[in-house]
N, C-alpha and C positions, 0 to 999 in steps of 0.2 A: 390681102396683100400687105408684105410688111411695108414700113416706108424706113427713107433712108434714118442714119439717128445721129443727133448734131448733142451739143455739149449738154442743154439742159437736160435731152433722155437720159444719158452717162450717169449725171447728176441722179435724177429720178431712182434709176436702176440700183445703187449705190446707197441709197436709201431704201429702199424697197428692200433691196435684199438684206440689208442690216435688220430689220425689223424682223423679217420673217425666220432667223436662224437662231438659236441661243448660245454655240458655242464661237468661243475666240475662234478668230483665223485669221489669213491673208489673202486678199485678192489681187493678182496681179495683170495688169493692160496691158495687152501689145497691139502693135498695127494701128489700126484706125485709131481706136480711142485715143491713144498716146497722140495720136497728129492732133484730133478733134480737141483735145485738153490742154496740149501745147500751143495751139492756136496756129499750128499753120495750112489744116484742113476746117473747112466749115461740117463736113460730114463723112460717115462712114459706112458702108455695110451693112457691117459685122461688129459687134459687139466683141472682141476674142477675151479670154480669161484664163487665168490658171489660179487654181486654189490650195494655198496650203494650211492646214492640213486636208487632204482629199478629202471631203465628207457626204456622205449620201444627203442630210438637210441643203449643205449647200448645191447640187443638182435637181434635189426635187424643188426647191425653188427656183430653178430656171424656168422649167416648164410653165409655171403659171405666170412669172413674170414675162414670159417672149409673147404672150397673146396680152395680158396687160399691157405691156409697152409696144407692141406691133413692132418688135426688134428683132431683130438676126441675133442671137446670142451663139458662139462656136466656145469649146474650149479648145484651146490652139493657145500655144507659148514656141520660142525657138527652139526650145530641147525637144521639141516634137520632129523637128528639121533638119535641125545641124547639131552637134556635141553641144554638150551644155558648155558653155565660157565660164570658165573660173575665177572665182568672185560676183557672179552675178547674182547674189542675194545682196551683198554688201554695197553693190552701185545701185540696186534698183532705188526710184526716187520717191518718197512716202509722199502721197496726195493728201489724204485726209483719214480721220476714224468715224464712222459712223457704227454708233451702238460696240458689237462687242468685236467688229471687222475694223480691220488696217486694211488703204487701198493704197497700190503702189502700181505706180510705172514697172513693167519688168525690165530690167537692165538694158540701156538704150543701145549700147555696144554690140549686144546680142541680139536686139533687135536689128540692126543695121547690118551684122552679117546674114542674120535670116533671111533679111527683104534682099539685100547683096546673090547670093547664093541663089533666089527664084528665078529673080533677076527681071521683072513686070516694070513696065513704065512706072507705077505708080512707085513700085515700092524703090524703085531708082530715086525720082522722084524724094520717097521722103527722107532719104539718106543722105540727099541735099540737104535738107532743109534743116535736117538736125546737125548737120555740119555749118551751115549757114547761122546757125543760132547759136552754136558753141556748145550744144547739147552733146558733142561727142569730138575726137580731137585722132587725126587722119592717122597720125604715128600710134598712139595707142591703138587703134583699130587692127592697124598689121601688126604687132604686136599679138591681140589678141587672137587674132586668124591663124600667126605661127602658134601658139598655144594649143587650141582644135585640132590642128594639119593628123598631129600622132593618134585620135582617133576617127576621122575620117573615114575608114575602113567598115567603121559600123555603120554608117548612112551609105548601101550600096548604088543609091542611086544619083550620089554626089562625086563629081568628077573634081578631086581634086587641084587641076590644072585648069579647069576652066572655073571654079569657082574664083579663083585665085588670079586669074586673067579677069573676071569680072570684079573682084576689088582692086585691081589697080586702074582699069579703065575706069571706075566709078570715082575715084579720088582723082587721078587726072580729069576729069570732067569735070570735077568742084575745084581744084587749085588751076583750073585752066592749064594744065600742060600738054 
């Protein structure tokens, strides 16, 4: 059974998996970790990941590190969900280098529509709390939503009017209105 994975696993993992690859690349957090490393969750799940550039070494070192660390490892990023947000290579936020890996936050903005868009208590939830810490800023957000709206069309299981009902009740909820 896994257990849940709090900031030292992250840690761990981040290490681990630096070791074990030899070419550059990028790793990037969404969801849990991001809360877990922001400090406003104690733990998570799932481990989520995207990697750029895709590489089979960085996959076949998941497998042996998810029974090493008895972690939930997912690749899952917001471009798997909702349109990609443009600019979000440029916002996401560099955590550290370990060996020949850069590890980053994936852009918090796109995070926040992803969890937006599900719409889970949790992930309401941590769009608080990145809004509460100044980690993301309400007007830019809509902003970035009308950006997406003109491909929408490609996620056919996203209701445009109700994703978009669900960010403005999500920011009335944080500015209290």
């Amino acid at each position: 059974m896994r257990t849940l994975t709090n900031q030292e696993k992250i840690e761990k993992f981040m290490q681990k998996l630096a070791r074990r690859v030899r070419q550059a690349g990028r790793v990037y957090f969404t969801g849990g970790s991001t809360a877990v490393l922001h400090g406003w969750r104690d733990s998570t799940v799932d481990i989520d990941v995207r990697f750029v550039p895709d590489t089979d070494e960085l996959y076949r070192a998941l497998a042996d590190l998810k029974e090493e660390l008895q972690a939930n490892i997912e690749i899952a990023s917001p471009p798997d969900f909702i349109p990609a947000v443009p600019g979000w290579e440029d916002r996401s936020e560099f955590i550290c280098r370990e060996g020949k890996l850069d590890f980053y936050h994936f852009d918090l903005y796109s995070q926040a529509l992803a969890k937006i868009e599900r719409g889970h208590a949790q992930d309401r939830s941590d769009v608080r709390s990145m809004i509460g810490h100044g980690l993301i800023e309400p007007e830019r957000l809509r902003s970035l939503f009308d950006e997406i709206k003109p491909e929408l069309y490609r996620y056919p299981a996203i209701s445009e009017e109700k994703f978009h009902e669900s960010l403005e009740q999500t920011l009335a909820e944080q500015l209290g209105q």
